[in-house]
C-alpha positions as CSV (number, residue, x, y, z in Angstrom):
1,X,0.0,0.0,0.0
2,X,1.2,3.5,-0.9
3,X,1.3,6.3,0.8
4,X,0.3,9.7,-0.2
5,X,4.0,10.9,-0.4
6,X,5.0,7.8,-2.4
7,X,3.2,7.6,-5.3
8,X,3.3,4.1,-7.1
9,X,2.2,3.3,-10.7
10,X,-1.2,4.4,-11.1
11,X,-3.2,1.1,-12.5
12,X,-6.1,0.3,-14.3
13,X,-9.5,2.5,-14.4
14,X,-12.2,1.0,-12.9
15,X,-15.6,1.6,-14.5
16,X,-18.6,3.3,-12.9
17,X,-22.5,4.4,-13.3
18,X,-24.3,7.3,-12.7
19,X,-27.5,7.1,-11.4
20,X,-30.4,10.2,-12.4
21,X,-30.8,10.7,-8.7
22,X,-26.9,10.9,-8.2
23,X,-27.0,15.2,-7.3
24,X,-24.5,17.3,-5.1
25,X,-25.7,18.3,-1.9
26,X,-26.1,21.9,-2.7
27,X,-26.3,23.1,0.9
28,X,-29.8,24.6,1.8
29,X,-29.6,23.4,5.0
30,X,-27.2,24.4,8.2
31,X,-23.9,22.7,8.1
32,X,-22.6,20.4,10.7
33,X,-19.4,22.3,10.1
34,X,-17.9,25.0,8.5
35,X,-15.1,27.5,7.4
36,X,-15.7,30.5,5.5
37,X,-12.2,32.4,7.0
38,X,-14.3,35.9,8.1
39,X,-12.7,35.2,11.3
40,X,-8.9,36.2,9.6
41,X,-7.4,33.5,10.1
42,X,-7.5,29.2,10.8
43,X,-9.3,29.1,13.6
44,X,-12.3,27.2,12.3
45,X,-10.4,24.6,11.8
46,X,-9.8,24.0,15.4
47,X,-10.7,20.8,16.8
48,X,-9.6,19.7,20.8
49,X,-7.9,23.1,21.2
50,X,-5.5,22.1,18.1
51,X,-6.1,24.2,14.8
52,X,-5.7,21.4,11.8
53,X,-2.6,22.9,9.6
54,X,-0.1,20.1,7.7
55,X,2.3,22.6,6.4
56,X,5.9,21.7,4.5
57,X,9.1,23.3,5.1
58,X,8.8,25.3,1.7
59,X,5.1,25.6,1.7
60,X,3.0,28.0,3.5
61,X,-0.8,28.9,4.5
62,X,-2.3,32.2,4.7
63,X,-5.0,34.3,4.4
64,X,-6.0,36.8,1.9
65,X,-8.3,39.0,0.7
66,X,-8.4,38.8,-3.2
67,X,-9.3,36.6,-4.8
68,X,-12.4,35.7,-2.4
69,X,-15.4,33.5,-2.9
70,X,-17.9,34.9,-0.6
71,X,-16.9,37.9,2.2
72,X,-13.8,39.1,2.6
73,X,-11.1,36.5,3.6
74,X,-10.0,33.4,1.8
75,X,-7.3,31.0,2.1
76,X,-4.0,30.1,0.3
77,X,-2.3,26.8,-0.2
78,X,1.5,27.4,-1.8
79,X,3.7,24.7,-2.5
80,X,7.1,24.7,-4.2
81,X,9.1,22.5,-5.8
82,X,10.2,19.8,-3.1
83,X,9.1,16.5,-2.7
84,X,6.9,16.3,-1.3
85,X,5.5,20.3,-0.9
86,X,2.4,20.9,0.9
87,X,0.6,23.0,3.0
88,X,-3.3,21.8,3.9
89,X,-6.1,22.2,6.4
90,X,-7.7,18.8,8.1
91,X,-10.0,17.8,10.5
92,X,-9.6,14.3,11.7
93,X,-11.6,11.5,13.8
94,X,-15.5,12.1,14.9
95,X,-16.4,13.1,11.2
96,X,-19.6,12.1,10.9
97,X,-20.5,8.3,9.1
98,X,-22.4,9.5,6.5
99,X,-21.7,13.2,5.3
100,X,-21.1,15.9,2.1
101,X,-17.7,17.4,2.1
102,X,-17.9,20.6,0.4
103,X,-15.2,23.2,-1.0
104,X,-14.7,26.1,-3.2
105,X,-11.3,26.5,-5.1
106,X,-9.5,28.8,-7.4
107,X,-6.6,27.6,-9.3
108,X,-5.2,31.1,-11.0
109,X,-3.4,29.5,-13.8
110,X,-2.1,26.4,-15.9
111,X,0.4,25.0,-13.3
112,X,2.6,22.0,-14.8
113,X,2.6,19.2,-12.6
114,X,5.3,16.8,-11.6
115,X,4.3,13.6,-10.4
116,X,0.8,14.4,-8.5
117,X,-0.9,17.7,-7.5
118,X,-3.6,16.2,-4.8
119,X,-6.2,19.0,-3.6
120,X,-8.2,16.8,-1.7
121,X,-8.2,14.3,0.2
122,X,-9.8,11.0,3.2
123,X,-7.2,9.1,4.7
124,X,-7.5,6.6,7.0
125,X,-5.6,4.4,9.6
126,X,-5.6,0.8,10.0
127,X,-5.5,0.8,13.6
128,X,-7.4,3.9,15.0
129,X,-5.2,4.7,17.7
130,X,-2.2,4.5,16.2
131,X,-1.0,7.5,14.1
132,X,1.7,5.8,12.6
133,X,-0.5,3.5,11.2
134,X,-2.4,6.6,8.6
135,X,-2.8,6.2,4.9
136,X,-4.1,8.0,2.4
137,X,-7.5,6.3,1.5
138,X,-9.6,8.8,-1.4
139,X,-7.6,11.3,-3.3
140,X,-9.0,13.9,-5.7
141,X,-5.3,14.6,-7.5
142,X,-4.7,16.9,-10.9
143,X,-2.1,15.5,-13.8
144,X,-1.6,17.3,-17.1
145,X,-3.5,16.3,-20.3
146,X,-2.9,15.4,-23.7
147,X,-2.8,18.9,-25.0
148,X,-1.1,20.5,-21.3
149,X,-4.4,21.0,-19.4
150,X,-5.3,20.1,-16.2
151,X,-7.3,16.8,-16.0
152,X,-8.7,15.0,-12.5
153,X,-8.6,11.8,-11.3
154,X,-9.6,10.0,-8.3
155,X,-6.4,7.7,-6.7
156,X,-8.0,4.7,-4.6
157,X,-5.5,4.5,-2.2
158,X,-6.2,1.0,-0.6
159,X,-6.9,-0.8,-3.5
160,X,-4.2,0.8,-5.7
161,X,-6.2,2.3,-8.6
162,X,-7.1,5.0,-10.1
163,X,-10.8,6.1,-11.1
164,X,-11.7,8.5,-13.6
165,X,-14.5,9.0,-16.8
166,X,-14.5,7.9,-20.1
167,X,-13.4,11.3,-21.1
168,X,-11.1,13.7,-19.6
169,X,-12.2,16.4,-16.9
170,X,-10.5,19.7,-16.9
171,X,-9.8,21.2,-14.1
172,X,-11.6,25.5,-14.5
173,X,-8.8,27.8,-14.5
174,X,-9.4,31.2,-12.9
175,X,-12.7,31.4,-11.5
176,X,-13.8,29.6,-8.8
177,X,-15.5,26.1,-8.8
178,X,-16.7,24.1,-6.1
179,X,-15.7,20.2,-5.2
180,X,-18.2,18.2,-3.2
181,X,-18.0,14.4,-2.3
182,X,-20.2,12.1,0.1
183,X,-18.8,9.4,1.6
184,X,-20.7,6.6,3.8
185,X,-17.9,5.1,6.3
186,X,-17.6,1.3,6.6
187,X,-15.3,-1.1,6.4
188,X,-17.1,-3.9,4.7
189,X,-18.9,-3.7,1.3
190,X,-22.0,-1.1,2.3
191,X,-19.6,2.1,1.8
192,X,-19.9,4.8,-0.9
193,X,-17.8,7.4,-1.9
194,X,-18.7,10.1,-4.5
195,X,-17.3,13.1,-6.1
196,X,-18.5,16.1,-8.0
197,X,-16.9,19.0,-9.8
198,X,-19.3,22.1,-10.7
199,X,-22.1,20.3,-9.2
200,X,-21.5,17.5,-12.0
201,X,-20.8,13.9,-10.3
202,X,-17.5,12.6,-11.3
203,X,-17.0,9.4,-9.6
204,X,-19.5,7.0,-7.7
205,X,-18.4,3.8,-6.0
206,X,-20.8,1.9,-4.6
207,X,-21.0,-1.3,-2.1
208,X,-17.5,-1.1,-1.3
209,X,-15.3,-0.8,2.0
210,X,-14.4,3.1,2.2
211,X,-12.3,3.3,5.4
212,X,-9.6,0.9,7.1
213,X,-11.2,1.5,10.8
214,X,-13.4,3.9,12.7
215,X,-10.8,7.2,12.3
216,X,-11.1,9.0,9.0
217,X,-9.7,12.9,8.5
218,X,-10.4,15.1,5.4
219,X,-7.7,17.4,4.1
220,X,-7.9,20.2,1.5
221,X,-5.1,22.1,0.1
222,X,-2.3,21.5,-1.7
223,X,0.1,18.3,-1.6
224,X,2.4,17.8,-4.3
225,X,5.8,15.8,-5.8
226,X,8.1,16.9,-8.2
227,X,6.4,20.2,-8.9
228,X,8.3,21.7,-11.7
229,X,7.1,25.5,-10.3
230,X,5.8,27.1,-7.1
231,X,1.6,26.7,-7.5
232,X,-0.7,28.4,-5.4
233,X,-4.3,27.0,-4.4
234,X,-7.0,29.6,-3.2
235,X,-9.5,27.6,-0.6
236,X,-13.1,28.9,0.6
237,X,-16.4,28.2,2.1
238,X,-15.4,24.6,3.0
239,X,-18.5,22.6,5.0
240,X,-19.5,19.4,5.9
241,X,-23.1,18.3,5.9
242,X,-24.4,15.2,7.9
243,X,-26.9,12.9,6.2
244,X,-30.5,12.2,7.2
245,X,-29.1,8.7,8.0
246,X,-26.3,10.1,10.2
247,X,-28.7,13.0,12.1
C-alpha cells in the first residue's frame, strides 16, 4: 500500500454508473461544520484546542483578501518544488459516518505538474489509535492532459487504482469552482464514496469498504511531488453536511 507521499504506478481504471438521482448536496440546510475564513485566520479549523494545519518546510498557508469566494477573507495553499510540498487544512476522527464534504477553489493558472498535485483528500488508519499506522485512503489529484491541461482523477489509495471517466475532466482555471464528495464510512462492502466538480458527479463507487477502521480525516489544500514551479491553491467556504441517516 502506498502512501500519499509515495506515489506508485497508477493502475487500471475502474468503470462506474451514474444514477439520475446521483446530485450534489447543494447546501440549503445548516452545516454540521464550516469555514468561511471571516474570522482572519484558521481558527475554524480547530478541533480539541489544536487548529488542523499540515504545512511543509517550503510551503505555507495564509489568508488573503483577493481573490475571495464569498466575504472578505479566503485562504491560500502554496507549494514549491520539493518533494513532497504541501501545506493543507484537516479535520480528523469524529467526522460524521455519513456526510457531504464541500469546498470552493481557485486555481489562477495552468500550473505544470510533476508527479501528482492532490487537492483533496480522506485518509485513513488501519489501527485507529495509532497515528503511525495513517494512509491516504480517497484522493481527488490533478495531472496534465494530452494537450497541457489540467485533467482529475480520483487515486483509490487501498486498492491501488485510479478512477476517472471515459473522457477527460478539466480542471476550471481562474474562477472559482466548487468540489463536493459524500462518503458513507464502513469497512465492509455497504460504503460509498462520490465526487463532484461544478455540481456535476464525477466518480461514484458503490457497495464497497471506504475506510480501514473507525478514524477517518479530510484534508484540503495542496500536496504535491516533483512540482516543476511554485503553485498556489486559493480555498473557501469549506463545509460538511451530515446525512439524514447520520442526524
Amino acid at each position: 500500500m502506498k502512501s500519499r507521499f509515495a506515489i506508485a504506478g497508477l493502475a487500471a481504471v475502474m468503470p462506474f454508473t451514474v444514477g439520475c438521482s446521483d446530485h450534489a448536496f447543494l447546501g440549503s440546510e445548516p452545516p454540521w461544520w464550516q469555514a468561511d475564513y471571516e474570522t482572519g485566520d484558521f481558527s475554524q479549523w480547530q478541533q480539541s484546542g489544536t487548529i488542523g494545519t499540515n504545512v511543509s518546510r517550503d510551503g505555507m498557508l495564509a489568508i488573503v483578501e483577493s481573490p475571495v469566494h464569498s466575504g472578505h477573507y479566503a485562504a491560500r495553499s502554496s507549494t514549491n518544488t520539493g518533494n513532497p510540498s504541501y501545506a493543507r487544512l484537516y479535520l480528523q476522527d469524529n467526522l460524521p459516518v455519513e456526510a457531504y464534504y464541500s469546498v470552493w477553489f481557485y486555481i489562477p493558472t495552468q500550473y505544470a505538474v510533476g508527479q501528482y498535485w492532490n487537492v483533496f483528500e480522506f485518509s485513513g488508519r488501519s489501527d485507529p489509535t495509532n497515528a503511525n499506522t495513517g494512509m491516504a485512503i480517497w484522493s481527488l489529484d490533478l495531472r496534465h492532459g494530452s494537450t497541457g491541461e489540467l485533467v482529475w482523477y480520483v487515486y483509490d489509495d487501498v486498492g491501488s487504482r485510479e478512477l476517472k471517466p471515459g473522457n477527460p475532466v478539466m480542471a476550471p482555471i481562474g474562477r472559482w469552482f466548487r468540489v463536493q464528495a459524500f462518503v458513507r464510512q464502513a469497512t465492509d462492502l455497504t460504503g460509498r464514496v462520490s465526487f463532484w466538480i461544478d455540481d456535476a458527479l464525477f466518480i461514484d463507487q458503490r457497495a464497497v469498504s471506504t475506510v480501514p477502521s473507525a478514524w477517518m480525516a479530510w484534508s484540503v489544500g495542496s500536496a504535491a511531488g516533483q512540482m516543476p514551479q511554485p503553485a498556489d491553491l486559493y480555498i473557501d467556504d469549506a463545509g460538511i453536511w451530515r446525512t439524514d441517516a447520520a442526524n
